[in-house]
N, C-alpha and C positions, 0 to 999 in steps of 0.2 A: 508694524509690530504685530506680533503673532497673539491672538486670544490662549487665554491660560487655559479652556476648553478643548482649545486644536491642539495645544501641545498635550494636554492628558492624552487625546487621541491619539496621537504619534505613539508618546510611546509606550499606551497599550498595544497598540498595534508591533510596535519595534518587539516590546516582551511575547507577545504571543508566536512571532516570527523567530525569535529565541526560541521557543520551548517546543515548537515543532523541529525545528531545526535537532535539538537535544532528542528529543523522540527521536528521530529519524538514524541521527547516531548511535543509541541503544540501539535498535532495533538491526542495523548493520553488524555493530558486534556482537551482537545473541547470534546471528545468522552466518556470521563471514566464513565460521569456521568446519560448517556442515556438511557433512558428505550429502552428497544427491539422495540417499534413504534417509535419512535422516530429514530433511528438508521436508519431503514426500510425507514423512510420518506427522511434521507439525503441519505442514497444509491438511493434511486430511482432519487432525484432530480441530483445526480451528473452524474448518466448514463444519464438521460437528455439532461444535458448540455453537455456531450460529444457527444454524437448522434447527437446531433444539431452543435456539431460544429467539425462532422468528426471526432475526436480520439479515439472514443469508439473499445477497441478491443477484442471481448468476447474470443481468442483463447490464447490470452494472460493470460488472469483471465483463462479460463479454464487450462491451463500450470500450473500456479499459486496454485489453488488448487490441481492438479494431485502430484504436488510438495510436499505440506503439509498434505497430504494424513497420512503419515506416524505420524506424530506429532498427531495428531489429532485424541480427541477419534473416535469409528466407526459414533456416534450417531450424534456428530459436524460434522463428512466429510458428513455426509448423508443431513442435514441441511444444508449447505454451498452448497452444489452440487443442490441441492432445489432449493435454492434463485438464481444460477447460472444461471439456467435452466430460471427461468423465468423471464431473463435478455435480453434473446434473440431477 
């Protein structure tokens, strides 16, 4: 039998895997619908606002694409590494 402890842990853990899950959904439908300028215009605004308020981490995103590198046609990682580039 399972402690009434481990199953709290489930499922906080189950709810929190929910609610990233829900984020991740927003955040597909705010974006699905974007032309390439458009898109352009909220990355720029959001490195903005992180630069302006310290969290901006470009070694992080750079990780990030080093990461998906593989996924990724040649012609996307060379675009993404682009836009990386002049994030700096």
């Amino acid at each position: 039998m399972s402690k009434l402890s481990q199953y709290k842990g489930d499922e906080i853990k189950k709810n929190e895997e929910d609610d990233a899950q829900k984020e991740l959904k927003n955040k597909f439908n705010t974006y699905k619908n974007m032309s390439k300028e458009q898109l352009n215009v909220q990355l720029m605004q959001e490195v903005a606002r992180q630069k302006s308020s310290g969290s901006f981490d470009y070694q992080t995103l750079s990780n990030m694409v080093e990461n998906l590198k593989g996924a990724l046609p040649e012609k996307d990682y060379q675009n993404v590494k682009r836009i990386l580039e002049s994030l700096k």
